[in-house]
N, CA, C and O atoms as CSV, one atom per row, in Angstrom:
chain,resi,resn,atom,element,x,y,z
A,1,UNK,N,N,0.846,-1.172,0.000
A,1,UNK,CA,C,0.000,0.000,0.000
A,1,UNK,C,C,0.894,1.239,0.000
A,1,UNK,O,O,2.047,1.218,0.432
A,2,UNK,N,N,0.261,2.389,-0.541
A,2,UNK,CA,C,1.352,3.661,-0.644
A,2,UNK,C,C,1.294,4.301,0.637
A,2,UNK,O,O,0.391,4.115,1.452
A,3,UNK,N,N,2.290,5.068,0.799
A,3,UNK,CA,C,2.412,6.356,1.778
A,3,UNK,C,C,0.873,6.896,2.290
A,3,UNK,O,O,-0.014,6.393,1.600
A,4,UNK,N,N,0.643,7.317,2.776
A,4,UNK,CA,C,-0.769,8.491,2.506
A,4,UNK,C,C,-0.084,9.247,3.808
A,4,UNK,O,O,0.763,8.895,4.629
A,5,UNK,N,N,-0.819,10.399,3.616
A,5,UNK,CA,C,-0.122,11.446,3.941
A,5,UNK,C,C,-0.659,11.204,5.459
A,5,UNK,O,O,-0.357,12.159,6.176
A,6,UNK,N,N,-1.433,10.094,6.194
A,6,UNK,CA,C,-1.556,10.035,7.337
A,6,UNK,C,C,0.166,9.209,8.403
A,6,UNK,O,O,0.620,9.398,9.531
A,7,UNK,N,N,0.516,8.449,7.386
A,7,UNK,CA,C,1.507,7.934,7.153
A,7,UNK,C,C,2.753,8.769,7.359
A,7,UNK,O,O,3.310,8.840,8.455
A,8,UNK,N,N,3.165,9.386,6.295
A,8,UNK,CA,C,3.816,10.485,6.350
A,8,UNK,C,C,3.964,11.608,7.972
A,8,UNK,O,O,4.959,11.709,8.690
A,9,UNK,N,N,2.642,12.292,8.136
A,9,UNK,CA,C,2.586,12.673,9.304
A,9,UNK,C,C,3.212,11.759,10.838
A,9,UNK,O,O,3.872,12.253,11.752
A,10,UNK,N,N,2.759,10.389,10.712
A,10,UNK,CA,C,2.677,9.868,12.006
A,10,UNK,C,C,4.431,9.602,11.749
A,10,UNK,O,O,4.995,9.650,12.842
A,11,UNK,N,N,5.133,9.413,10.926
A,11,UNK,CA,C,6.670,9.454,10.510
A,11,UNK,C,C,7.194,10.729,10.654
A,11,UNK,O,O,8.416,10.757,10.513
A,12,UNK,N,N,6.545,12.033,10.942
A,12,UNK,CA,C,7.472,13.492,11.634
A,12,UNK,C,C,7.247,13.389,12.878
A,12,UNK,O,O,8.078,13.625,13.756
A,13,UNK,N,N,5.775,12.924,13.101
A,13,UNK,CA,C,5.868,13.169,14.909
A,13,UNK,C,C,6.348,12.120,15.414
A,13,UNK,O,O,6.336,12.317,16.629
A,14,UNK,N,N,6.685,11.309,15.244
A,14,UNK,CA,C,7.940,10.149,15.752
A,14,UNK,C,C,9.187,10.830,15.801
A,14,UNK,O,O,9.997,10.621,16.704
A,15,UNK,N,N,9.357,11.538,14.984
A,15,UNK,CA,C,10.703,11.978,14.343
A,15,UNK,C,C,10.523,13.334,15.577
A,15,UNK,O,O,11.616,13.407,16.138
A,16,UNK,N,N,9.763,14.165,16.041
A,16,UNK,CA,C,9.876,15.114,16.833
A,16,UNK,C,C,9.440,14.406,18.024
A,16,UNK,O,O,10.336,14.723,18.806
A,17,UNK,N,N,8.802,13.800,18.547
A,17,UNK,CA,C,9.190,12.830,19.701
A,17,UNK,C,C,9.947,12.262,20.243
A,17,UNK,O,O,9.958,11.967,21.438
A,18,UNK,N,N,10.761,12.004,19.366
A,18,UNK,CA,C,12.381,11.533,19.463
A,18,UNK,C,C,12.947,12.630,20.048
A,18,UNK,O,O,13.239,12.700,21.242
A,19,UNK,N,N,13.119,13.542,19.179
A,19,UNK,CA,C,14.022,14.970,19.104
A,19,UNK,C,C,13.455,15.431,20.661
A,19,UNK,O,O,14.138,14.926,21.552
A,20,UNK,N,N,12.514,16.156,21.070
A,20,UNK,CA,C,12.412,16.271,22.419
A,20,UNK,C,C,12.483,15.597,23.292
A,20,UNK,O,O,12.650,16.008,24.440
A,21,UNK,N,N,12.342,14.048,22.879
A,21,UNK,CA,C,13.099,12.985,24.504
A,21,UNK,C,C,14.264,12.912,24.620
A,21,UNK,O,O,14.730,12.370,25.623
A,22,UNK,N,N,15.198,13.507,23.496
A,22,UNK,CA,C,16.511,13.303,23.492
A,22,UNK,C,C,17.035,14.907,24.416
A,22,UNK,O,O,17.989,14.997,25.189
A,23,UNK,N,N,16.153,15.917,24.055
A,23,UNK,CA,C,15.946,17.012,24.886
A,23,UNK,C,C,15.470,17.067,25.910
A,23,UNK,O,O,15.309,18.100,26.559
A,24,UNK,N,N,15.158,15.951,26.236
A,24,UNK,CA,C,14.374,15.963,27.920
A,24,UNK,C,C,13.629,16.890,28.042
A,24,UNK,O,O,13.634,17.619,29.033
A,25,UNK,N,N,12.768,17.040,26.942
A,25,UNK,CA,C,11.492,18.648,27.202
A,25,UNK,C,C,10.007,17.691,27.083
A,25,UNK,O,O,9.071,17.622,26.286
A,26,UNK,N,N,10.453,16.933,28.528
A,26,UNK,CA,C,9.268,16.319,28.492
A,26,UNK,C,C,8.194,16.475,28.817
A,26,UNK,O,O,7.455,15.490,28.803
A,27,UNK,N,N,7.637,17.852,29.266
A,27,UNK,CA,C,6.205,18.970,28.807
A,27,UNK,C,C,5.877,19.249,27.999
A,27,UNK,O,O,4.734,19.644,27.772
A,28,UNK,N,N,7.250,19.092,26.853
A,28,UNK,CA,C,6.254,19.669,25.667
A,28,UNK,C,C,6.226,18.161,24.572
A,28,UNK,O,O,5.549,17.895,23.579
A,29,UNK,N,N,6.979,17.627,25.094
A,29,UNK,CA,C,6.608,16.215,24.804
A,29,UNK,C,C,5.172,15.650,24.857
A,29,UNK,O,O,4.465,15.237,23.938
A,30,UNK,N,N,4.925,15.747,26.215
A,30,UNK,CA,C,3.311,14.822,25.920
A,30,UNK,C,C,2.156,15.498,25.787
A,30,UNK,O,O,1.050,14.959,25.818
A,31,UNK,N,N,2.371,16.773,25.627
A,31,UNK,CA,C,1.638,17.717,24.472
A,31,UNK,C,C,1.880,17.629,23.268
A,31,UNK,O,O,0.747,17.752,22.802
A,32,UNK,N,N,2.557,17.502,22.413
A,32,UNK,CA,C,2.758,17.172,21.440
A,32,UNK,C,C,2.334,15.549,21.094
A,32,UNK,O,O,1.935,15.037,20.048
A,33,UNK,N,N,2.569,15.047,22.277
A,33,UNK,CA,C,1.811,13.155,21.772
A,33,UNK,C,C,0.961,12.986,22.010
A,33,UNK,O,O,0.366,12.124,21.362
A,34,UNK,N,N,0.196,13.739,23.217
A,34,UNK,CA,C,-1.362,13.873,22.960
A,34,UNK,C,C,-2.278,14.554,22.262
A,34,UNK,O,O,-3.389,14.089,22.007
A,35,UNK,N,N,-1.830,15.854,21.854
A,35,UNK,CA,C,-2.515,16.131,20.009
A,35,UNK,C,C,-2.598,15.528,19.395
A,35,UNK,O,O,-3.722,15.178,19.035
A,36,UNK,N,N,-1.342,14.932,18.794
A,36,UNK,CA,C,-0.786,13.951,17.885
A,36,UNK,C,C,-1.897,12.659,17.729
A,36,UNK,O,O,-2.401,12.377,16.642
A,37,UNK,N,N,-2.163,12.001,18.858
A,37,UNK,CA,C,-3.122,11.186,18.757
A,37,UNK,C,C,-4.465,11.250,18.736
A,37,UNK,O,O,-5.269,10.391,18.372
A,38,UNK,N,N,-4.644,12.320,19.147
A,38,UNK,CA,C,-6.117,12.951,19.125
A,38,UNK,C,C,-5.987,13.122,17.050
A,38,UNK,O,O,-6.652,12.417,16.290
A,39,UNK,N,N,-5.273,13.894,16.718
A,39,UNK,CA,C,-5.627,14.365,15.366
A,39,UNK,C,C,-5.588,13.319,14.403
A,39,UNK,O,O,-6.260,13.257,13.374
A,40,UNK,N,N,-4.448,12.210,14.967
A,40,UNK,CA,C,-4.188,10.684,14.171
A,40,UNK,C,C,-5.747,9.896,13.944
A,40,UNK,O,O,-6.248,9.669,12.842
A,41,UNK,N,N,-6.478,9.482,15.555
A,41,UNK,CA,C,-7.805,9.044,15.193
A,41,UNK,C,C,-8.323,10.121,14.483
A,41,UNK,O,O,-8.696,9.620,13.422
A,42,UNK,N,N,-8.584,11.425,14.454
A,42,UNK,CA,C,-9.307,11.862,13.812
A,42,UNK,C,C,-9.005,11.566,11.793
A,42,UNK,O,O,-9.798,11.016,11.028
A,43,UNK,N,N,-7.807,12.076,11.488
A,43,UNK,CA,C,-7.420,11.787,10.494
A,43,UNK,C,C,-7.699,10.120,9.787
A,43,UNK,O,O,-7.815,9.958,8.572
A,44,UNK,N,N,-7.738,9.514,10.322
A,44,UNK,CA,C,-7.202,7.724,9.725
A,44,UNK,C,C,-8.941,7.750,9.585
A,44,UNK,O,O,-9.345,7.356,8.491
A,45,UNK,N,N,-10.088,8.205,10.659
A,45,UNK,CA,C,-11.368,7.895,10.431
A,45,UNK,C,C,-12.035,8.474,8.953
A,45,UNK,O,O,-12.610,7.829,8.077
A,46,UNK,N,N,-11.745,9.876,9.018
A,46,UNK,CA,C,-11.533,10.972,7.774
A,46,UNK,C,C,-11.036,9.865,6.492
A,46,UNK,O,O,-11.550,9.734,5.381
A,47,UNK,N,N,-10.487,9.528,6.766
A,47,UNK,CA,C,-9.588,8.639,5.039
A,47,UNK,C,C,-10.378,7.148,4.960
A,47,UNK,O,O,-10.866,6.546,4.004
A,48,UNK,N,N,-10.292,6.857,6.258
A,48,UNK,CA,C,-11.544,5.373,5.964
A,48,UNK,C,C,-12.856,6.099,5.636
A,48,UNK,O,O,-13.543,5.404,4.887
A,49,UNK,N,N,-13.277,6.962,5.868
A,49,UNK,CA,C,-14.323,7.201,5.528
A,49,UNK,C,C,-14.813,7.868,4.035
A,49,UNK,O,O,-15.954,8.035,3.606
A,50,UNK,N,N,-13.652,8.142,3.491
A,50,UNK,CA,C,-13.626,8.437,1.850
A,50,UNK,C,C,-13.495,7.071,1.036
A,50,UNK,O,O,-14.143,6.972,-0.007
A,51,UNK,N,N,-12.541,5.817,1.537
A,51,UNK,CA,C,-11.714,4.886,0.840
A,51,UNK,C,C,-13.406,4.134,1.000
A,51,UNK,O,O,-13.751,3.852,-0.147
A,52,UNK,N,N,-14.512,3.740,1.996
A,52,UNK,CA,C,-15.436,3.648,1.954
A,52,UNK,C,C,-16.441,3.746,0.427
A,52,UNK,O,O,-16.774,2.924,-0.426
A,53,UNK,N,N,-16.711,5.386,0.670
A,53,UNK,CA,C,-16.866,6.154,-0.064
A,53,UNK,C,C,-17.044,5.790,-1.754
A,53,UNK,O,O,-17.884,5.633,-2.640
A,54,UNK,N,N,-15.731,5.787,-1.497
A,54,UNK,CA,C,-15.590,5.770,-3.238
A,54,UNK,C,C,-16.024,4.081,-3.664
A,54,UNK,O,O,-16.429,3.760,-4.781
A,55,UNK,N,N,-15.842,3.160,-2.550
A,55,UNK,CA,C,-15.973,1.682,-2.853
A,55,UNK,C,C,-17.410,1.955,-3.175
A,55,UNK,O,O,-17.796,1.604,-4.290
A,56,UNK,N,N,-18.177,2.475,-2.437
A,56,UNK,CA,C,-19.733,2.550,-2.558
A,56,UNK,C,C,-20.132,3.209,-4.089
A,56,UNK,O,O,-21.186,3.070,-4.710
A,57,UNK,N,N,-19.141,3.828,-4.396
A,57,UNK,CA,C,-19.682,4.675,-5.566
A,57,UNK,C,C,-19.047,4.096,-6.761
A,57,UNK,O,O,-19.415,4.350,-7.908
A,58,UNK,N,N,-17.927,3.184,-6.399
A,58,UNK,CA,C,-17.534,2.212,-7.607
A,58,UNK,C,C,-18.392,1.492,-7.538
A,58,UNK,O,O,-18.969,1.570,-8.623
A,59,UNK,N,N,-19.151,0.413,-6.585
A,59,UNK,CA,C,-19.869,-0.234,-6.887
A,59,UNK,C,C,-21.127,-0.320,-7.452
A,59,UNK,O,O,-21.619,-1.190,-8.171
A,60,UNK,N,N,-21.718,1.053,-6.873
A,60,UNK,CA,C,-22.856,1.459,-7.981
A,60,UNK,C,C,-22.496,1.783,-9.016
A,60,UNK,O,O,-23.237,1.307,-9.877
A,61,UNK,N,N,-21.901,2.230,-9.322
A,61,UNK,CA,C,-21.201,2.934,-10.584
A,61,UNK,C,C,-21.352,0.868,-11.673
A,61,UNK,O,O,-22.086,0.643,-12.636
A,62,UNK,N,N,-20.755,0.237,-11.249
A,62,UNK,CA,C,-20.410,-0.958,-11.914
A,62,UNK,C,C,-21.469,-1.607,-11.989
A,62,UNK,O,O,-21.736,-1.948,-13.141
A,63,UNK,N,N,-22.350,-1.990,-11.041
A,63,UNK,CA,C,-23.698,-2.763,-10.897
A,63,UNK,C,C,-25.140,-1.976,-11.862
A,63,UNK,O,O,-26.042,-2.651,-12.359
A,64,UNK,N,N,-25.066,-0.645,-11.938
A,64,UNK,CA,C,-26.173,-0.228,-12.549
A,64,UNK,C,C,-25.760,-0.039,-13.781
A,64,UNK,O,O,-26.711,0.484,-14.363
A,65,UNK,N,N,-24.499,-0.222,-14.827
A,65,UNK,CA,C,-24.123,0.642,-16.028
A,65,UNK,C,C,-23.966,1.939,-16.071
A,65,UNK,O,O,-24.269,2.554,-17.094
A,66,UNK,N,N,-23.318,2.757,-14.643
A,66,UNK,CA,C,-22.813,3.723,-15.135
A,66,UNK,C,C,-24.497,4.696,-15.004
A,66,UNK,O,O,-24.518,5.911,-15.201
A,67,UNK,N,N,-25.367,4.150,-14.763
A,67,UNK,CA,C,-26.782,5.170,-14.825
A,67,UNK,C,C,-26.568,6.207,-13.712
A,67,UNK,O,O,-26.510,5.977,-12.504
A,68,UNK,N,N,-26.436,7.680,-14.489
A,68,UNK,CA,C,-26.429,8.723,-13.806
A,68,UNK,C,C,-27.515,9.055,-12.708
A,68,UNK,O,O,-27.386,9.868,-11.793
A,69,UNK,N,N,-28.346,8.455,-12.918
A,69,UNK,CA,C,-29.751,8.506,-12.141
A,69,UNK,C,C,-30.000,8.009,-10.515
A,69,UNK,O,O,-30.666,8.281,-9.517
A,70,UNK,N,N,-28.964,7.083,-11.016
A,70,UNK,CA,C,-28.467,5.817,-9.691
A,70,UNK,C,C,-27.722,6.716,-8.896
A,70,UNK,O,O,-28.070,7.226,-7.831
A,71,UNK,N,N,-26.524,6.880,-9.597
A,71,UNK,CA,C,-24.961,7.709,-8.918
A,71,UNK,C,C,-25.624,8.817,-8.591
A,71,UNK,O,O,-25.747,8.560,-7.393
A,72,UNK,N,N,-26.091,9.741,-8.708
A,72,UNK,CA,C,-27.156,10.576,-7.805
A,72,UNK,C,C,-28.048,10.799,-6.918
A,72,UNK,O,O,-28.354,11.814,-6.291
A,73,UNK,N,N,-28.560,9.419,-6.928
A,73,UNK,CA,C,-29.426,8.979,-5.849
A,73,UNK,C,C,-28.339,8.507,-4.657
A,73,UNK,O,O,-28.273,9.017,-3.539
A,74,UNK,N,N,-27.907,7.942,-4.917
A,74,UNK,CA,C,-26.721,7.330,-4.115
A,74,UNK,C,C,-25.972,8.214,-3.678
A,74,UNK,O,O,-25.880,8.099,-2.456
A,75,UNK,N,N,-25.004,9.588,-4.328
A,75,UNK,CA,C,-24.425,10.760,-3.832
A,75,UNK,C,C,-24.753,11.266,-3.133
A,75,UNK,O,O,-24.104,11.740,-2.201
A,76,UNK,N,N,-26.063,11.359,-3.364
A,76,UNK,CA,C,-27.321,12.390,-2.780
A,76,UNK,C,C,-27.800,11.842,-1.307
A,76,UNK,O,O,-27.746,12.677,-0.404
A,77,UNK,N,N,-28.286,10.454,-0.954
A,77,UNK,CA,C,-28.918,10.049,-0.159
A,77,UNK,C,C,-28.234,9.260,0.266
A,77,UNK,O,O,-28.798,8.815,1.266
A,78,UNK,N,N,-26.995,8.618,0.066
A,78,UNK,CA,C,-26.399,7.844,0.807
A,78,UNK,C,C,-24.849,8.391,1.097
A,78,UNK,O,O,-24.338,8.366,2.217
A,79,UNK,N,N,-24.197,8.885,-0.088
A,79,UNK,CA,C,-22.510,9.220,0.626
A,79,UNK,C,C,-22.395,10.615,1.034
A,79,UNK,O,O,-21.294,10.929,1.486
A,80,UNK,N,N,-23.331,11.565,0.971
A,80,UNK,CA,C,-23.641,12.760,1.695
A,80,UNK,C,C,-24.067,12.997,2.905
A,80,UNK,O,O,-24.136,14.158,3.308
A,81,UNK,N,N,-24.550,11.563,3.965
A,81,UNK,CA,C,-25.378,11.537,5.104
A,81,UNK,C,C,-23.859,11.800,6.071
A,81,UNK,O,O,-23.914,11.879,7.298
């Protein structure tokens, strides 16, 4: 699977977690790791919830032929809720 930029992120704040335990600035340490995880669940739910998303809208998309009528109903009333 590729990078995604949730990925990316959780690979700097490791990388600055490090850097301040090696600084012993361990106040601003577990402020920084408790954002960090607060914004991580938030983020990873955010991206499952698109990767979802689009499965739902490939699959209509494939099962009806592509009928615009469908993919609208479905945009509309189901991946917009």
């Amino acid at each position: 699977m590729a990078d995604t930029i949730i990925d990316r992120a959780y690979e700097d704040n490791a990388s600055l977690l490090h850097y301040l335990s090696e600084r012993n600035e361990l106040s601003l340490l577990r402020t920084v790791d408790d954002s960090f995880r607060k914004t991580l669940v938030l983020s990873a739910a955010s991206l499952f919830e698109h990767r979802i998303s689009d499965a739902i809208h490939s699959y209509c998309d494939r099962k009806s032929g592509s009928d615009s009528c469908v993919l609208a109903l479905v945009r509309n009333k189901v991946l917009k809720q």
